[in-house]
C-alpha positions in Angstrom: 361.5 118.2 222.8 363.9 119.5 220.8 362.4 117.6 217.7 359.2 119.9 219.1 361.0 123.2 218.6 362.2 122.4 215.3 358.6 121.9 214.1 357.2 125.6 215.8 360.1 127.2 214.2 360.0 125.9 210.6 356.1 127.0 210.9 357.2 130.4 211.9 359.2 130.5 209.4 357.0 129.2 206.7 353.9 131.7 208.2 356.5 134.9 208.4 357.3 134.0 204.1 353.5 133.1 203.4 352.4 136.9 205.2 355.2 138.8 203.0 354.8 137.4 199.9 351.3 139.4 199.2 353.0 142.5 200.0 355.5 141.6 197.6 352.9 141.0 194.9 351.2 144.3 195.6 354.4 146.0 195.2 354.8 144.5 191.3 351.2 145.1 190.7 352.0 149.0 191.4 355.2 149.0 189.5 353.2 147.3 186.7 350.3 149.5 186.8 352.4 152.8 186.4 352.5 152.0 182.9 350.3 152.6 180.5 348.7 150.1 177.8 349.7 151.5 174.1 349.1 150.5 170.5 351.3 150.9 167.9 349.0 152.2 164.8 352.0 152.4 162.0 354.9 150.9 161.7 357.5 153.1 163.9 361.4 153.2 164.6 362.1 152.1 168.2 365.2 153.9 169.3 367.5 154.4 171.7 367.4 157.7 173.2 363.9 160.0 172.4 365.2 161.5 169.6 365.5 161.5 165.7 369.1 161.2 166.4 368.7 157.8 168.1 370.3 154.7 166.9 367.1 152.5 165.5 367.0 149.3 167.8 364.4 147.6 166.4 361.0 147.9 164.4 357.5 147.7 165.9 354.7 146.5 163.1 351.0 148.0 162.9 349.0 146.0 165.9 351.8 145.6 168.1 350.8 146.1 172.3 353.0 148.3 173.9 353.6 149.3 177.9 354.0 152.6 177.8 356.4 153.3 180.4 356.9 157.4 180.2 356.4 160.5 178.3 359.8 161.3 177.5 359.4 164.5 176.2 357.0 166.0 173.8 357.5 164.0 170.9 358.6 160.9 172.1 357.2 157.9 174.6 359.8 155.1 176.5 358.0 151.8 175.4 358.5 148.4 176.4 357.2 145.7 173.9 355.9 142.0 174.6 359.7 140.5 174.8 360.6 143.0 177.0 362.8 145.4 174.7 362.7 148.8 175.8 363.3 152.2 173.9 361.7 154.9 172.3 359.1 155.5 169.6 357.5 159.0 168.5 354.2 160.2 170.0 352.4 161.3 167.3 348.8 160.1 167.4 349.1 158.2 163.8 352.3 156.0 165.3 350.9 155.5 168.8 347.4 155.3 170.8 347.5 155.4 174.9 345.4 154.3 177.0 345.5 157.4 179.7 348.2 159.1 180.5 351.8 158.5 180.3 353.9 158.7 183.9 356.6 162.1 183.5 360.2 161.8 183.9 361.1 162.5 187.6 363.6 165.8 186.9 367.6 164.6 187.4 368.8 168.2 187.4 366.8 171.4 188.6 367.7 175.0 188.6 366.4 178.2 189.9 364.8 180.3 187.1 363.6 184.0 187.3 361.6 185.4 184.5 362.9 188.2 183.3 360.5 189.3 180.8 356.8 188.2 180.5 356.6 184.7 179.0 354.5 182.2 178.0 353.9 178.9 180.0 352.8 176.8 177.3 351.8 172.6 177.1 354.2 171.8 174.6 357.9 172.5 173.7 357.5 174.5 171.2 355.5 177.6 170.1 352.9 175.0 168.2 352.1 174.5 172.4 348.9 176.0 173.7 349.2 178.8 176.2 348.3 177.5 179.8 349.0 180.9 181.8 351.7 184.1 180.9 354.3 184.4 183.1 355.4 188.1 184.6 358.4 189.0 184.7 359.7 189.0 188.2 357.5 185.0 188.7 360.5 182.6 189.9 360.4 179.1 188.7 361.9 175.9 189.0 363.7 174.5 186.2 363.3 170.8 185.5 365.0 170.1 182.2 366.3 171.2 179.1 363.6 169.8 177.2 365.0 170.9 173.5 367.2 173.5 172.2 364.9 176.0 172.7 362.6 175.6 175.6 363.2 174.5 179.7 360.5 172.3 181.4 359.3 174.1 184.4 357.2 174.5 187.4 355.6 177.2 188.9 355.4 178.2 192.5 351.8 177.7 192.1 352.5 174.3 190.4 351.9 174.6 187.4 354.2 172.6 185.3 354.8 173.7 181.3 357.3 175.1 178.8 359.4 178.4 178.4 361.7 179.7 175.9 364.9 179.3 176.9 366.0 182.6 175.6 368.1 184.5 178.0 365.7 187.7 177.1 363.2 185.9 178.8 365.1 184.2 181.8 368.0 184.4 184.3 368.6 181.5 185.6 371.2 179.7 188.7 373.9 177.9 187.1 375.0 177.3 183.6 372.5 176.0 181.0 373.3 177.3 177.3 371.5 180.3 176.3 369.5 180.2 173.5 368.4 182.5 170.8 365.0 184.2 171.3 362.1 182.3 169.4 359.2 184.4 168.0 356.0 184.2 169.1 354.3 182.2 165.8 355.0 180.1 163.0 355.0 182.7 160.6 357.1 185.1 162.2 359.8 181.8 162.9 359.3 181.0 159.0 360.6 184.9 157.8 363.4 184.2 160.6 364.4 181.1 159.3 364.2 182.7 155.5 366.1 185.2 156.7 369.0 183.7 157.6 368.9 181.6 154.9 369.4 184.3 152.7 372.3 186.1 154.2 374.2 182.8 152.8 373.4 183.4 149.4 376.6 183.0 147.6 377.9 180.1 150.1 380.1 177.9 148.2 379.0 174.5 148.2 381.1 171.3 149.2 379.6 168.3 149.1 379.8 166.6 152.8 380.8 169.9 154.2 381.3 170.5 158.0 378.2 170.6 160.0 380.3 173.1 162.4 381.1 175.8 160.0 379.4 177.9 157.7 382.0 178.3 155.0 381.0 175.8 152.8 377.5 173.9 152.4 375.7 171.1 151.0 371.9 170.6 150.5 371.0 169.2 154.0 374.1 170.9 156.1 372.1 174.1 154.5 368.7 173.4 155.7 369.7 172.2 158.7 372.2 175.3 159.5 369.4 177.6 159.0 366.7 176.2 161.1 369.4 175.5 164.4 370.7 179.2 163.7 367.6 181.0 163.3 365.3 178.9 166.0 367.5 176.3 168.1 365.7 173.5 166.1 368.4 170.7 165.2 367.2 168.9 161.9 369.2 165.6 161.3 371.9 165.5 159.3 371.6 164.2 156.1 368.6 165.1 153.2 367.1 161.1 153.9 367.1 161.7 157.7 365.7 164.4 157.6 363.2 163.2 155.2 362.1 160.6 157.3 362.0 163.1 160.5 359.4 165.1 158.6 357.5 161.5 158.1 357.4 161.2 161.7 357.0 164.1 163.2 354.8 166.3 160.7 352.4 166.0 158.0 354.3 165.5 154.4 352.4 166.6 151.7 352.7 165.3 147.9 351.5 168.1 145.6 353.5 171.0 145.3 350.4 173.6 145.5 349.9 172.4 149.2 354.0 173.2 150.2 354.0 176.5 152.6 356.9 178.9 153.0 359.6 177.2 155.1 358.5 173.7 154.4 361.4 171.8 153.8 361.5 169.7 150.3 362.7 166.5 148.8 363.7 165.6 145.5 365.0 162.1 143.7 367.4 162.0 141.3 367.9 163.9 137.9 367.0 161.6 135.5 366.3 164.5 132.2 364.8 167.6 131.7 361.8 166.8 130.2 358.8 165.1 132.2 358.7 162.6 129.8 362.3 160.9 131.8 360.0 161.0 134.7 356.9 159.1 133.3 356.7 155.4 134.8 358.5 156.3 137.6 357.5 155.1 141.6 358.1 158.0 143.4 357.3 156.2 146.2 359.9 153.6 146.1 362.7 156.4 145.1 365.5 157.3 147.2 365.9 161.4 148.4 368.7 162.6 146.5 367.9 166.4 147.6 366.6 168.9 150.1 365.8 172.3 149.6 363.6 174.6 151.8 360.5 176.2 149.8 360.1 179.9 150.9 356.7 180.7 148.6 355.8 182.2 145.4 357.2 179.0 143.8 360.4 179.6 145.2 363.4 177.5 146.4 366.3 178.3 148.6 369.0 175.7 147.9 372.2 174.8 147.1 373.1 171.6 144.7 376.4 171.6 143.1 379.7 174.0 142.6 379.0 174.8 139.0 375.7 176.4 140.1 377.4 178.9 142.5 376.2 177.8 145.7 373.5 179.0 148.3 370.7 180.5 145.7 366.8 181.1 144.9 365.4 179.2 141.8 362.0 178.2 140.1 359.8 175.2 141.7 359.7 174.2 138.2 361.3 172.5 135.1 363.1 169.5 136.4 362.6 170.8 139.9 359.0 169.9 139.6 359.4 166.5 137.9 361.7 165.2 140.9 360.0 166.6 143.6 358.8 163.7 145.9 357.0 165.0 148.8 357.3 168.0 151.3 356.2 168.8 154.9 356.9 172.0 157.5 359.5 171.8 160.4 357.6 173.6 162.6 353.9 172.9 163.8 
């Protein structure tokens, strides 16, 4: 008998773990099919954290099948590869093609938010982003991130979900994000603003490896990079070869100096003469950025290089200038 009971309850047992395990399997299949499939279509930087400012973890090749596992923000997907690293790579088409559409960050922090003055909704943060509806003021939104320096994810009471400037000219909002300064409505007008402020530095003394948090001093990147978080919120990295390579990833560089536009920023190799003669022979491709400079037109540069030249100044796209010019490319899209 009780040889009888043992039997009914090991099959009980046995059915009961049989019954639960396709329930189980479903569950992975779900998890599984919340990513996306992705191809890597250029060799990309995996990082850390979706930003230029992430520490490079690894290296994904041309070819290489990705899961894409969110869209982080708007210029960077979290990916998972084939061995199961995870991290982040950027989302421009020519690095990355998904299949679909990438799952959104569920928001970890949400405010209230009242505009203030109309605004634009846009799809994108940044004023490259098109329009999807303007905002009145008065239209109360929920806050969902800070997606950059200058603009807050949000959603509409109507559910629309897009970008806002995060200026506090255009909205109050419940708690205590930082307020940002007001970002004009196109390129051009954020190119003059950016010039601008450039050029109520000229004179700056330079220093080279001078402090990011002050404006006493500069060197060639702390310059560029001053002027563009100043005038727009945009936070360029810091060094002239990071920020070289952020324009490689995140913009189109261009290689003949009749195609830079004002505020493109610029990138030169070492001085090796005056005369383009020291320059003949030479792989620019395979030479390291020595300098950065921001064009601002008319065959202009706004730069600083060295003490003995006097600091912040304008000078001539040309001479030596143009001989060790490598490639350029615009900030802003």
């Amino acid at each position: 008998m009780k040889r009888s009971v043992a039997i009914l309850l090991s099959s009980a047992i046995a059915l009961s773990i049989y019954s639960a395990m396709p329930a189980a399997t479903t569950a992975a299949a779900s998890q599984q099919s919340a990513a996306q499939s992705g191809l890597i279509e250029a060799g990309v930087n995996l990082r850390d954290k979706p930003s230029m400012s992430g520490k490079v973890i690894g290296f994904l090749k041309k070819g290489t099948a990705v899961q894409v596992l969110e869209e982080s923000n708007g210029y960077f997907y979290k990916v998972k590869d084939a061995k199961g690293k995870t991290g982040y790579v950027s989302a421009a088409p020519k690095y990355i093609t998904v299949q679909g559409t990438a799952t959104k960050p569920e928001a970890s922090n949400e405010w209230s938010g009242r505009v203030i003055y109309g605004v634009n909704l846009r799809s994108l943060p940044s004023t490259s982003g098109k329009v999807i509806k303007m905002l009145k003021k008065g239209t109360r939104v929920t806050i969902l991130e800070e997606s950059n320096k200058s603009f807050y994810k949000v959603r509409t009471d109507e559910g629309l979900t897009g970008y806002v400037s995060s200026s506090n000219k255009y909205m109050e909002i419940s708690g205590e994000p930082a307020s940002q300064p007001s970002v004009p409505a196109n390129i051009k007008e954020q190119v003059d603003q950016v010039i601008r402020t450039g050029k109520k530095y000229l004179g700056t003394p330079y220093e080279f490896g001078s402090n990011r948090n002050t404006t006493t001093t500069f060197d060639c990147s702390d310059f560029v990079r001053h002027i563009y978080k100043e005038a727009l919120g945009i936070t360029l990295p810091s060094d002239s070869r990071k920020q070289g390579a952020w324009i490689k990833e995140n913009s189109q560089p261009v290689y003949r100096i009749s195609d830079l536009k004002a505020g493109d920023l610029v990138f030169f190799m070492s001085y090796k003469g005056s005369s383009a003669s020291a320059y003949k022979g030479i792989d620019k491709n395979s030479e390291r950025i020595t300098h950065v400079a921001m064009y601002i037109g008319d065959g202009q540069l706004l730069q600083t290089y060295s003490v003995k030249s006097g600091g912040v100044r304008i000078d001539k796209l040309s001479g030596s200038w143009e001989h060790r010019f490598l490639f350029g490319g615009s900030v802003l899209q």
